[in-house]
LUMGU-759652 format. One line per 8 residues: for each residue z, x, y of C-alpha. Coordinates in Angstrom, 1 decimal. Layout:
Z,X,Y  ...
***
This chain:
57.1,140.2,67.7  59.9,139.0,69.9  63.7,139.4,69.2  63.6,134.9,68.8  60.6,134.9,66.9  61.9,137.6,64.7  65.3,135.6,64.2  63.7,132.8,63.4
61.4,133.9,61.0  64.7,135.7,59.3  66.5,132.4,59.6  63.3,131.0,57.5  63.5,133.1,54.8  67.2,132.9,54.4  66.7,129.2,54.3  64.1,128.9,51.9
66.4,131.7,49.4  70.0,130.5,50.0  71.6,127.5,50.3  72.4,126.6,53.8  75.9,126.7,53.9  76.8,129.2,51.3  75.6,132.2,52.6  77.7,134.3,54.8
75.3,137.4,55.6  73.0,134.7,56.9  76.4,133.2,59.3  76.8,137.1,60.6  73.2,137.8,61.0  73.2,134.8,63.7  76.4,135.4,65.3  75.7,139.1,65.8
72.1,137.6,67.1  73.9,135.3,70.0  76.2,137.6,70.8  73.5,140.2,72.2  71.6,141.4,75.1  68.5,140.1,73.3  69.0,136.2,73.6  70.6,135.9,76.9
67.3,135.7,79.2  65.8,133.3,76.3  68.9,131.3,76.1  69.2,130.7,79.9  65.6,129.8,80.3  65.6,126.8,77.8  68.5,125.9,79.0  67.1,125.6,82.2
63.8,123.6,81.1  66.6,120.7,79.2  66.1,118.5,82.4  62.5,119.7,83.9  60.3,119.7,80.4  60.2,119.2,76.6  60.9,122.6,74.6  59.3,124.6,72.4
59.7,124.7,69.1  61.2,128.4,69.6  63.3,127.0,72.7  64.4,123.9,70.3  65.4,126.7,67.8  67.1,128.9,70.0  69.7,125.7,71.7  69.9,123.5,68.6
69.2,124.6,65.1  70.4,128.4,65.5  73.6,127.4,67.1  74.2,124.5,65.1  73.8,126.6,61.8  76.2,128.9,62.7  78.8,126.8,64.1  79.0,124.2,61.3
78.7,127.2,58.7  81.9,127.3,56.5  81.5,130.9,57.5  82.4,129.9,60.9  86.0,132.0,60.8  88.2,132.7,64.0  87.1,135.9,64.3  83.4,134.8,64.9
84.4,132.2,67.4  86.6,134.7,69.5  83.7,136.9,69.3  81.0,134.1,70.3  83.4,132.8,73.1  83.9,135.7,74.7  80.3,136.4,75.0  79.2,133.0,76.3
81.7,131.9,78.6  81.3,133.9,81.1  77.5,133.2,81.5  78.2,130.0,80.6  80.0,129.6,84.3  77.2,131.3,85.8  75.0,128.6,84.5  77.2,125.7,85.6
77.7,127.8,89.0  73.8,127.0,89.2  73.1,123.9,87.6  76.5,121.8,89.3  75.4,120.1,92.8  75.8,122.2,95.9  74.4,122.2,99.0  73.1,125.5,99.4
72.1,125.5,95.3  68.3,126.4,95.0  68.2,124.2,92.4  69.0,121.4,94.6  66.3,122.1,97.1  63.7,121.8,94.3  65.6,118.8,93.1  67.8,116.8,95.5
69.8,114.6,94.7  68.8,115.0,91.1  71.7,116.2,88.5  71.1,118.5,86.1  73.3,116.3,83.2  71.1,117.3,80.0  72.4,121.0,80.4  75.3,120.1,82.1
76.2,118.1,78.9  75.1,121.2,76.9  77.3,123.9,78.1  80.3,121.7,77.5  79.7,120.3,74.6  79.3,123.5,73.2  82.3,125.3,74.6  84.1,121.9,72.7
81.9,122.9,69.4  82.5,126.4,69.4  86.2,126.3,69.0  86.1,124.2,65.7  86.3,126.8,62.5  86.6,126.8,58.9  90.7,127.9,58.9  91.3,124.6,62.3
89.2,122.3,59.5  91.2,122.7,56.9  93.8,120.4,58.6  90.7,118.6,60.5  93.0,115.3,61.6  95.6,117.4,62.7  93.9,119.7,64.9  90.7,118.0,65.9
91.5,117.4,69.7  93.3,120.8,70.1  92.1,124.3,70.5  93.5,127.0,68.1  94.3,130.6,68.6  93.2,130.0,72.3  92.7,133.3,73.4  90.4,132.4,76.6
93.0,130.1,78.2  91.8,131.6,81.7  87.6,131.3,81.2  87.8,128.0,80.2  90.5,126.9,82.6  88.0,128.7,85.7  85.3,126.7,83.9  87.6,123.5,84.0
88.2,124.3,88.0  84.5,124.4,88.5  83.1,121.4,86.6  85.9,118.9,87.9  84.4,118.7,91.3  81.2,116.6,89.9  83.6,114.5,88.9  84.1,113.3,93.0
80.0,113.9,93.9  78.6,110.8,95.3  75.0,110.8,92.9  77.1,111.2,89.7  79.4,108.5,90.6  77.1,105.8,91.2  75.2,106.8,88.0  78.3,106.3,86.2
78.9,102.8,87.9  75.0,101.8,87.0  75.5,103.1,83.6  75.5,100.1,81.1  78.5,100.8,79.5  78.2,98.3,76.9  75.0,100.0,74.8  76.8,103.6,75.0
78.6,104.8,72.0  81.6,107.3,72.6  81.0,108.8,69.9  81.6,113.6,69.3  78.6,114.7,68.0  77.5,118.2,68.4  74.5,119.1,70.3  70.8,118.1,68.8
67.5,117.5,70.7  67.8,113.4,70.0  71.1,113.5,72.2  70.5,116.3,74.9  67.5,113.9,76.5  68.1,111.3,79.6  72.1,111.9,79.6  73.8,109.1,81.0
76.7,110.4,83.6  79.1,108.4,81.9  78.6,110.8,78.6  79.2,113.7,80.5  82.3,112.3,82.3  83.5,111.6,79.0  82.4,115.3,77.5  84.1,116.6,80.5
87.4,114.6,80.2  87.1,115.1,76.1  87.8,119.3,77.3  90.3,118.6,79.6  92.2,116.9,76.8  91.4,119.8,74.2  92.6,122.3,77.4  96.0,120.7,77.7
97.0,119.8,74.5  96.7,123.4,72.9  100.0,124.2,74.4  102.4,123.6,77.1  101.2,126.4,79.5  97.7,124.9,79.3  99.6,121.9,80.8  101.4,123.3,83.6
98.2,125.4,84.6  96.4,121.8,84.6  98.8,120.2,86.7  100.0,123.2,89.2  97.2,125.2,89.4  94.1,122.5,89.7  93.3,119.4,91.9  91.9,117.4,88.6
95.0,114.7,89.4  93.1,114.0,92.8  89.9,114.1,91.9  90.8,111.4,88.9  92.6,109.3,90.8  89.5,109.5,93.8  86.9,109.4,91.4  88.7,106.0,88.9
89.0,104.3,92.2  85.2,103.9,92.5  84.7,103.1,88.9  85.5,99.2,87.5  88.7,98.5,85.8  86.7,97.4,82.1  84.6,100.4,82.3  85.7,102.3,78.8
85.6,106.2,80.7  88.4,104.8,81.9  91.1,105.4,78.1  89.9,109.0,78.5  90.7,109.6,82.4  94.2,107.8,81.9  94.9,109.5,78.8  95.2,113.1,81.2
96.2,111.3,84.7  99.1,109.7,83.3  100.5,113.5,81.8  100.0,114.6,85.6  101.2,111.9,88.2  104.5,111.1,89.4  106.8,108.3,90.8  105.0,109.0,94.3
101.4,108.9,93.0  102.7,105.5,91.0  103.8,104.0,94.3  101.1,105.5,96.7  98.0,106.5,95.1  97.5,103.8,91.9  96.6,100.5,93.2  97.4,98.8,89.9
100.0,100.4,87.5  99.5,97.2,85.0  95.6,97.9,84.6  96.7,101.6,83.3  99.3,100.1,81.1  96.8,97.5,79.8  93.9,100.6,78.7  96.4,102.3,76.5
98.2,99.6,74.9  94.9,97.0,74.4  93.2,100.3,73.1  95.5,101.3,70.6  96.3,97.5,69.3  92.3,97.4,68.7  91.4,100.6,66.9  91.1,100.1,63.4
91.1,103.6,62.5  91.9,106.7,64.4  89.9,106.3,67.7  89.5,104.3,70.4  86.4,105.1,73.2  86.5,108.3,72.0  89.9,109.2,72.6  92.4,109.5,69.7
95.1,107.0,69.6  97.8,109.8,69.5  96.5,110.5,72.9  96.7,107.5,74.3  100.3,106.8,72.8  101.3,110.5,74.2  99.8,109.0,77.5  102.1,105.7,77.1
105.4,107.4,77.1  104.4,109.5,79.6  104.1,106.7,81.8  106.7,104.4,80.6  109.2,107.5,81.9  108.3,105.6,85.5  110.9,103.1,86.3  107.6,100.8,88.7
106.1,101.1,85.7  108.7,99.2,83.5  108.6,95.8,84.6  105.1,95.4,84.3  105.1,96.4,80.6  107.7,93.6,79.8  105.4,91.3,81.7  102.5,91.6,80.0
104.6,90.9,76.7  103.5,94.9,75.7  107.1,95.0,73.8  105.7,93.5,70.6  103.4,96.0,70.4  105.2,99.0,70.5  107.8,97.2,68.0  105.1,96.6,65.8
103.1,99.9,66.0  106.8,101.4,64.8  106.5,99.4,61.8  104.4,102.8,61.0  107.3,105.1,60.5  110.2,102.4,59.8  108.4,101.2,56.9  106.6,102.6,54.1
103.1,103.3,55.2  100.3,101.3,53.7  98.2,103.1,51.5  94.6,104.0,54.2  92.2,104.4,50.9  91.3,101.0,51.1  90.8,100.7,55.0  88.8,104.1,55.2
85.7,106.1,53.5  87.6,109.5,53.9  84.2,111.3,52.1  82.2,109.9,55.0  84.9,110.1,58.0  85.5,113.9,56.7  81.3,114.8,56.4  81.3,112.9,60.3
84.1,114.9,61.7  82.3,118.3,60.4  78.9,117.4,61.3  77.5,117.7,57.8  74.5,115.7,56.6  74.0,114.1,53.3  70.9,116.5,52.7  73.4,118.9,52.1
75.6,117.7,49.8  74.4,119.1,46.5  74.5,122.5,48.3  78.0,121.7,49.1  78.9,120.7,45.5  77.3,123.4,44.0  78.7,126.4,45.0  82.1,126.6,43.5
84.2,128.3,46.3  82.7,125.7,49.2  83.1,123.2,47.1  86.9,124.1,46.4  87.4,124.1,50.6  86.0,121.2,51.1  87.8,119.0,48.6  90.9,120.7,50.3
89.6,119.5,53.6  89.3,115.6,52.5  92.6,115.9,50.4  94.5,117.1,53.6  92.6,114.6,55.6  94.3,111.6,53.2  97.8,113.6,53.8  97.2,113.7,57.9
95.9,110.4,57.8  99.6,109.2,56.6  100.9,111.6,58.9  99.3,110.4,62.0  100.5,106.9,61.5  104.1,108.2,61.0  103.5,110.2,64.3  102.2,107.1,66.1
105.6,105.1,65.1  107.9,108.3,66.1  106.0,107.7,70.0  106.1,104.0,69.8  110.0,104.4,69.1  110.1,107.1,71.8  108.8,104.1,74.1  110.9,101.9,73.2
114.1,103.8,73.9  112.4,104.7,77.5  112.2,100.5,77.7  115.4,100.2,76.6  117.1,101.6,79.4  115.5,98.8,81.3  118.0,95.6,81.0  115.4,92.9,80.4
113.8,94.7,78.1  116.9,95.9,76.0  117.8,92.1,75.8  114.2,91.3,74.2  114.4,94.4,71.9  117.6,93.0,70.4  115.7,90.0,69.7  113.9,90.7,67.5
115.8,91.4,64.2  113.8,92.4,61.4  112.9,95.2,63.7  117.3,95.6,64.4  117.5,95.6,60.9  115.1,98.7,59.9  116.6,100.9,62.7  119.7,100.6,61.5
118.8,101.1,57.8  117.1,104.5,59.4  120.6,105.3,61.2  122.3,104.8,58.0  120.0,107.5,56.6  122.2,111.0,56.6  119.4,113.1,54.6  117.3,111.5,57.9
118.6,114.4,60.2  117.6,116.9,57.5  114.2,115.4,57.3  113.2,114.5,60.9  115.7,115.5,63.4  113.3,113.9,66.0  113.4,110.7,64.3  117.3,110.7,63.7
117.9,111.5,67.7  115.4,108.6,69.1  117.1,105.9,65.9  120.6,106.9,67.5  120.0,106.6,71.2  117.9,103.4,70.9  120.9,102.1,68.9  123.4,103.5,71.3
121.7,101.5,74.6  120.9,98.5,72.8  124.4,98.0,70.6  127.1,100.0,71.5  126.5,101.4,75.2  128.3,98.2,76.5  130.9,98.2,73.5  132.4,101.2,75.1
132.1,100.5,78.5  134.1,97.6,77.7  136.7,99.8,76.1  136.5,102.2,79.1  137.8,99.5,81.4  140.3,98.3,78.7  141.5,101.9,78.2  141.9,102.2,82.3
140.2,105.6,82.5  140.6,106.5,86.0  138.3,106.4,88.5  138.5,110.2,90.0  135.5,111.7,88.2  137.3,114.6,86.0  133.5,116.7,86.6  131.5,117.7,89.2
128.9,118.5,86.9  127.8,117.1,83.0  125.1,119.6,81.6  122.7,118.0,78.8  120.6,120.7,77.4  118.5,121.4,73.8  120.3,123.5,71.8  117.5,125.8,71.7
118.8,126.9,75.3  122.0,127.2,74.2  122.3,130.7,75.0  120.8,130.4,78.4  122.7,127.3,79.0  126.0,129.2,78.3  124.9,131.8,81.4  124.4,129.1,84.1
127.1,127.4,82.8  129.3,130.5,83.5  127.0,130.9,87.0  128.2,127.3,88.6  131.7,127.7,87.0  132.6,131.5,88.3  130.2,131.8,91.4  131.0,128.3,92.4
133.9,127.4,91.1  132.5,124.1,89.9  134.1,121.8,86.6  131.1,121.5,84.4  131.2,119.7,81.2  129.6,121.0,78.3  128.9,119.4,75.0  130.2,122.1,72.9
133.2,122.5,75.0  134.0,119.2,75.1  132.5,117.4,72.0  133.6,114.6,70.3  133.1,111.9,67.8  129.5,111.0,67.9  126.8,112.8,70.5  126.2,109.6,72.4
129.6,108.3,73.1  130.3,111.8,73.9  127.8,112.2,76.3  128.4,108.6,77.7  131.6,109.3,78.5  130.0,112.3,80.3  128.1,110.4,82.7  131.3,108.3,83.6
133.2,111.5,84.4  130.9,113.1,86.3  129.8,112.9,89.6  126.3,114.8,88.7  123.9,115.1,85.8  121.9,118.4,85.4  119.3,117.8,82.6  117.7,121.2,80.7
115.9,119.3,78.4  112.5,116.8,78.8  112.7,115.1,74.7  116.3,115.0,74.3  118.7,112.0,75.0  119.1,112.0,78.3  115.6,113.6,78.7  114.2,110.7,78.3
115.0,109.7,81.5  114.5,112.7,83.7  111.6,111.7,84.8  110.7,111.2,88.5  114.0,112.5,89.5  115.3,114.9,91.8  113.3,118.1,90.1  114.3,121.5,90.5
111.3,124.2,88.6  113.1,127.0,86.5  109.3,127.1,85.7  107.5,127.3,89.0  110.5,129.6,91.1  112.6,132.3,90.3  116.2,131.9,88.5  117.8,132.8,91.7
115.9,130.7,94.0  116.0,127.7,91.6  120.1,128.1,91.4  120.2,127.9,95.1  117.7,125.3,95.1  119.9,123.6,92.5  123.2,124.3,95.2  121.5,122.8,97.8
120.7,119.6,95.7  124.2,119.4,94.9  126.0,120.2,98.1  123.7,117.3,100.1  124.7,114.9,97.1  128.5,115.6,98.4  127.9,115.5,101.7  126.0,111.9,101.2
128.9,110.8,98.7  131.5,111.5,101.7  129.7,110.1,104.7  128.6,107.0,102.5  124.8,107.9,103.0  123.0,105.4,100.7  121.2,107.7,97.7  117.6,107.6,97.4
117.6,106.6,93.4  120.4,108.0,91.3  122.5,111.3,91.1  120.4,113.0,88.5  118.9,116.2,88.8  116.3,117.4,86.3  115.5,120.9,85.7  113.0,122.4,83.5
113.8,125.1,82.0  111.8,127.7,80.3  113.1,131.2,81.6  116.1,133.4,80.5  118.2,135.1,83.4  117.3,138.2,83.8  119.3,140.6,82.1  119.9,144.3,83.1
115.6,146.0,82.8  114.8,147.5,80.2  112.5,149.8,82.2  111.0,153.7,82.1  113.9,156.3,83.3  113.3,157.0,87.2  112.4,160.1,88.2  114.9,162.5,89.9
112.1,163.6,92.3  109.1,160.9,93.4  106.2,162.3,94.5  104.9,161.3,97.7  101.1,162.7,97.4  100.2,159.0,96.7  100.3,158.4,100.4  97.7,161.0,100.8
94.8,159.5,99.1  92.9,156.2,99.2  94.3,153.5,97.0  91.2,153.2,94.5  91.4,157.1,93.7  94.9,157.0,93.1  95.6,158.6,89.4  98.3,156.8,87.2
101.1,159.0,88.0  100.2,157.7,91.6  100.6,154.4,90.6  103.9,155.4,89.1  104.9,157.3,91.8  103.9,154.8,94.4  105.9,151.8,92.3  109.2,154.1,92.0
109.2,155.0,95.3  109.1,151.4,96.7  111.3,150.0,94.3  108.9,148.0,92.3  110.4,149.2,88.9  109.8,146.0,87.1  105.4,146.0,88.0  105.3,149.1,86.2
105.7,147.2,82.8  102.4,145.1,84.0  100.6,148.5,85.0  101.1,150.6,82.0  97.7,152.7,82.2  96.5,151.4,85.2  95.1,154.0,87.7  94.1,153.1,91.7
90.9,151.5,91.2  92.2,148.7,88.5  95.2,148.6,90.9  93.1,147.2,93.7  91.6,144.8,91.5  94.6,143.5,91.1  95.8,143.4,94.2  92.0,141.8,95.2
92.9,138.6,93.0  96.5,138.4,94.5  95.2,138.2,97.6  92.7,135.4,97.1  94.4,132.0,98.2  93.1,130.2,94.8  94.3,132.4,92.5  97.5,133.8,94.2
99.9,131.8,92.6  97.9,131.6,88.7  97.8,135.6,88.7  101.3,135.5,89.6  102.0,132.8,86.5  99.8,134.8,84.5  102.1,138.3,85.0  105.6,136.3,84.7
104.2,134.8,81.3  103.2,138.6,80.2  105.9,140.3,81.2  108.2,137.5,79.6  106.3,137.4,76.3  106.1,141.3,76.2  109.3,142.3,77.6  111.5,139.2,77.6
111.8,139.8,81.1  111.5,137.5,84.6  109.2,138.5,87.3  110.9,137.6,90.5  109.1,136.3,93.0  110.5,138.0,95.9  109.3,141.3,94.2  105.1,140.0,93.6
105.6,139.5,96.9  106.8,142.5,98.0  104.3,143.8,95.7  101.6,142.3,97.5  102.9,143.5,101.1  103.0,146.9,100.2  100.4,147.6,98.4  97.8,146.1,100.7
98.7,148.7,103.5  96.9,151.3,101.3  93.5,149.5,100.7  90.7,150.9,102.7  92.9,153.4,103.6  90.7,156.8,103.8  92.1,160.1,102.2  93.2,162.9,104.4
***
């Protein structure tokens, strides 16, 4: 008998003994199944016959009842998922490798022009599936739409890379504009024979897009890898072009393109800004619940301020009369939230989100610990549920405060005074700062531009505050950086000898009239923080990376910004937009290293011997005696042959500039220290002169 027959026949037996979902020997005896040598060849054949010929019942098994069993079991913990990803995503790439549309792809000779989309739809779905366990369901509103404990960032973001280019392939694109859009349901479901049969393209764009949004949302790293270290911006904004403006893929491409593009891409690349404005806002005025075309509303309002941060963008919200709106969606943390129970059936929206079918509810209710889980799951559900609409007012205020920096719309806000009246109830609120700082911050700046921003520059003029700004720099930071902060601050003052003002040092009365009369005394801005006050309009501005570059390099970068400011402010040179300068920060200085003592004597046998038989005292010895002190914390154990590895990726033009975000992060969250990049390059120039070098 064959390693699936034999399963199967297990899984029979266990079935017909124990209750589905209760027993976790039977949740173990599958995962340690799928997770060896046995299943792979079965596994990649049947998923190989999804778009050439029906299945057989052991095939039908092996894709959908096995997998589904153990991935909806409430046995389903973190440590089987790690353990089930890290077996299948690798081969799961090879199978996409062969199954995407290429031109020298076998499968395409045998098939041209003919798109493998019931696999295709598989794969992803299940790399989506996979991630969901029993510990992520117990909040299911709060994380569904985010992966947790993401421990293969990398796989899935190569995986990511590879499936985005059928999102630009001419065959898949015109089956997505033929695809009658108005009988398909965007609805998750995991994977089962009755929907893994004549896949429409749109379903896997959406699939596809659905993973991008899990990718970036699990943290802000997944973000910048998505926006620096893909071309998914370009192929969206090729691929929406060719795609109608009511088609519904449409909420889920905007709901990542507008978390990517900038001011450029606004004024050169999107033909109508309006139409993107019109998705999100139409979308989440009409969803009665918590989604809309698949894509959550927190999404789509995450996606709103995003692009609300664009000044083009502005006018053509107050146009279409979107103010309203966001004034009314608000109501949801200003007021006191209307009780959901009688909107929603939370015992059938809880048994849809986990996949369970009513067959299996007296198997749920009977066994006392399940049972106890999953009345936690649907009493957390209620509490999320009234959490989510808070959330959705916090980013509807958030949007507001970005609109009310725009004069029309700051005059139409102020209009409207039942909605005056409740924010500054909220600002009256001094336990509110306890409670939500987030909340408290947005409720006073809002109130700051739309009430008392021209009170005091009334009183300014009155007051005859000269003109000669008193600072050649005003620094707004999040006091989570305050140490950092304090160190540049001492950089521009001491190395440059410029007057920077700093809120600590020169605090007073309340934050916003203190940092008002900031920006009237100083000739530049430098922003450190992207949620804050003045964050909120950072956006599209003169941006220098403390992410991207090296602390060094981004101080002189940040020298040069300001120096050609002066130089334009003294010849009169007319400035492009304002005399802001954003910069992200999310490294520390780099403080004296922390590193192994150095060697009195270095051996030099290292230059003796090929590169990949180098021991790892070589290594060390070869590090120490080119000064590469700092790459010996990222080589700890590494002898020649892993050392060329390394150096192999470096090299490669695609992943140059990810391995080299991929060491800084390490070495940052290991050793709280900064990988320069003058010294990976160095690294890289060096160490290359000994590969295929032959011993003597």
């Amino acid at each position: 008998m064959s390693s699936l027959s034999s399963i199967i026949e297990t899984f029979k037996v266990y079935s017909e003994k124990h209750k589905k979902f209760t027993d976790a020997d039977l949740c173990k005896l599958l995962c340690n199944y799928y997770t060896s040598s046995d299943v792979v060849n079965h596994y990649q054949q049947a998923i190989r016959q999804l778009d050439t010929e029906p299945l057989n019942e052991s095939y039908q098994w092996l894709l959908f009842t096995g997998f589904r069993s153990l991935t909806s079991s409430f046995f389903y913990t973190d440590e089987l998922r790690d353990k089930l990803c890290q077996f299948w995503l690798p081969k799961y790439e090879y199978m996409l490798k062969e199954l995407l549309p290429h031109p020298a792809n076998d499968i395409q000779d045998k098939y041209p022009n003919h798109l493998r989309l019931n696999a295709i739809k598989y794969l992803i779905t299940n790399m989506i599936t996979n991630q969901r366990t029993i510990e992520s369901s117990i909040h299911l509103l709060k994380t569904y739409g985010q992966f947790q404990n993401f421990s293969q960032k990398d796989q899935y973001l190569s995986i990511i890379k590879l499936i985005s280019s059928l999102l630009i392939n001419e065959h898949f694109l015109e089956g997505v504009k033929n695809d009658d859009y108005t009988n398909i349901k965007f609805k998750w479901n995991g994977n089962d024979p009755s929907n893994t049969i004549n896949v429409k393209p749109t379903i896997v764009l959406w699939i596809i897009l659905k993973l991008i949004i899990h990718f970036i949302k699990t943290d802000e790293n997944c973000l910048i890898d998505i926006k620096y270290n893909t071309n998914i911006k370009e192929i969206l904004l090729k691929s929406m072009r060719q795609i109608e403006d009511n088609h519904p893929i449409k909420t889920s491409a905007y709901a990542v393109l507008t978390l990517l593009i900038n001011e450029n891409d606004i004024k050169n690349e999107i033909n109508n800004p309006n139409q993107i404005i019109s998705v999100l806002v139409d979308n989440v005025d009409q969803s009665s619940r918590f989604l809309c075309n698949g894509v959550y509303i927190i999404d789509l309002m995450i996606a709103l301020k995003a692009f609300l941060q664009h000044d083009q963008v502005q006018n053509g919200f107050i146009e279409n009369e979107y103010l309203g709106a966001l004034m009314d969606n608000a109501s949801g943390i200003l007021e006191f939230p209307h009780p959901l129970n009688p909107f929603i059936d939370f015992e059938a929206e809880v048994k849809l989100q986990l996949q369970i079918d009513s067959e299996y509810q007296q198997e749920l209710e009977a066994d006392p610990k399940i049972s106890e889980i999953y009345t936690q799951i649907k009493e957390n559900f209620k509490i999320d549920a009234q959490e989510f609409t808070k959330h959705i007012g916090l980013l509807a205020l958030e949007c507001l405060f970005l609109m009310s920096f725009n004069k029309k719309a700051s005059e139409i806000i102020k209009k409207r005074e039942d909605f005056m009246s409740e924010i500054r109830k909220f600002a009256n609120d001094n336990n509110l700062i306890k409670t939500n700082g987030r909340l408290k911050k947005v409720i006073d700046g809002l109130l700051w531009k739309l009430e008392n921003e021209d009170k005091f520059k009334k009183q300014q003029k009155t007051t005859a505050i000269k003109k000669d700004n008193e600072f050649d720099l005003m620094i707004s930071y999040s006091w989570h950086d305050k140490s950092l902060i304090h160190d540049i601050y001492k950089y521009l003052t001491q190395q440059f000898n410029y007057r920077v003002w700093l809120d600590e040092n020169q605090m007073t009365g309340s934050l916003c009239q203190a940092m008002a009369k900031a920006v009237e005394k100083s000739k530049i801005i430098l922003m450190f923080e992207r949620d804050g006050w003045l964050g909120f309009i950072s956006a599209g501005k003169i941006d220098i990376d403390f992410i991207k570059n090296d602390f060094q390099e981004a101080i002189h970068l940040l020298k040069v910004e300001i120096e050609r400011y002066e130089y334009n402010e003294e010849k009169n040179i007319p400035k492009i937009k304002t005399n802001e300068i954003n910069s992200s920060v999310a490294v520390p200085i780099p403080e004296t290293t922390k590193l192994l003592v150095r060697p009195a004597v270095i051996s030099k046998d290292y230059k003796k011997i090929a590169l990949e038989l180098w021991s790892e005292q070589h290594v060390q010895d070869f590090l120490y005696d080119n000064k590469l002190d700092m790459m010996i914390l990222l080589t700890e154990n590494m002898n020649g042959e892993q050392l060329y590895l390394l150096l192999e990726k470096c090299l490669r033009d695609q992943d140059c500039w990810t391995t080299f975000d991929h060491l800084n992060r390490e070495l940052q969250e290991r050793h709280k220290e900064t990988l320069q990049i003058s010294l990976y390059l160095r690294f890289i120039n060096l160490t290359q002169k000994y590969m295929n070098r032959s011993s003597f």
